[in-house]
C-alpha positions in Angstrom: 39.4 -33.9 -9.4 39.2 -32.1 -5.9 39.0 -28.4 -7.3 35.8 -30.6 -10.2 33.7 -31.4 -6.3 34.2 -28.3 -4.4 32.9 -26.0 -7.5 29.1 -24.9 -6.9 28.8 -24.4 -10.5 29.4 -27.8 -11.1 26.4 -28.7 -9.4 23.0 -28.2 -10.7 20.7 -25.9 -9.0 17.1 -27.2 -10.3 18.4 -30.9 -9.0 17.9 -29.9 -5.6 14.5 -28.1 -5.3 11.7 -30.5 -5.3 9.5 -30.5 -8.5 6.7 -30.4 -6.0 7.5 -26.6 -4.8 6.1 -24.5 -8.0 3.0 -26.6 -7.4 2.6 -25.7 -3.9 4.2 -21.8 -4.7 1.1 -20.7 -6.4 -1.3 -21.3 -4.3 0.4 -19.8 -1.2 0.8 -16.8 -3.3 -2.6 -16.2 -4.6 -3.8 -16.6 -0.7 -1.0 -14.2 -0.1 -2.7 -11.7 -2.0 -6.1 -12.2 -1.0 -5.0 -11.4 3.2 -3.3 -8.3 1.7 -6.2 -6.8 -0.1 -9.1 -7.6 2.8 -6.3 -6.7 5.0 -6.0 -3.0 3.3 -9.5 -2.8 2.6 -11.7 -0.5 4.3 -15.0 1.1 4.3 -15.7 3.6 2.1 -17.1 6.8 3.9 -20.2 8.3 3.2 -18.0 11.5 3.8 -16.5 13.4 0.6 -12.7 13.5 0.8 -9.8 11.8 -1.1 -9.8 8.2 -1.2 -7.5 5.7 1.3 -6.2 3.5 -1.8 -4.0 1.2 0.2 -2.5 4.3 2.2 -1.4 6.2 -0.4 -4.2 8.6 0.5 -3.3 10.0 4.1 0.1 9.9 2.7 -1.1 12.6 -0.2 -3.3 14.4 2.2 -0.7 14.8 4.6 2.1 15.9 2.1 -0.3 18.3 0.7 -0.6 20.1 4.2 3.2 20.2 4.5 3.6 21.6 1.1 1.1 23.8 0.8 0.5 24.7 4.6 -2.5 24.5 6.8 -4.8 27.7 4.9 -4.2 26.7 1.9 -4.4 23.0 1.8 -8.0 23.8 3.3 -8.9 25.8 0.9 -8.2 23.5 -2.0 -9.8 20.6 0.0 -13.3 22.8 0.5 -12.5 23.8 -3.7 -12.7 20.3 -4.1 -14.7 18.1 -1.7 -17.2 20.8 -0.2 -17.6 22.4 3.0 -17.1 19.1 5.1 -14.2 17.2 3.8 -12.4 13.9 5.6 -8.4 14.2 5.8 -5.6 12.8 7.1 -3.1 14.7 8.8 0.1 12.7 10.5 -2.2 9.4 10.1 -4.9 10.4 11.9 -8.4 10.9 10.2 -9.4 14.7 10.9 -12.4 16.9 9.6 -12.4 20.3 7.8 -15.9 21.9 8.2 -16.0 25.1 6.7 -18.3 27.7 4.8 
């Protein structure tokens, strides 16, 4: 009858969270993910380059630099943007102007 008490399976799990806490749960979430998006939002810029998306952006722009090197990563962003293009290298915003 001891060994019956002491075992957590015996017990049930739903009895002890309130039936009140889904109700209150969505809410808190939804406004959750409202702070996150104006949070990650940001301006677009009237200057061509790859997009920010949430930081995945710099994060692309940056690896692309590594991977590719400093030359040739230019050259494919001028290929592709124009002769003024908007990066990110190591987090920081930075300009390619060339022609």
């Amino acid at each position: 009858m001891l060994l019956e008490t002491l075992n957590p399976m015996h017990y049930n799990i739903t009895s002890l969270v309130p039936d009140t806490m889904p109700v209150a749960t969505v809410p808190i979430l939804i406004l959750m993910c409202f702070l996150f998006l104006i949070w990650t939002h940001e301006e677009t810029s009237s200057i061509p380059g790859p997009g920010y998306c949430m930081g995945i952006g710099p994060l692309l722009s940056h690896g692309r630099f590594l991977w590719m090197g400093v030359g040739n990563a230019c050259n494919y962003y001028n290929k592709t943007y124009g002769e003024f293009v908007r990066v990110w290298i190591s987090g920081e915003e930075t300009f390619i102007i060339s022609k």
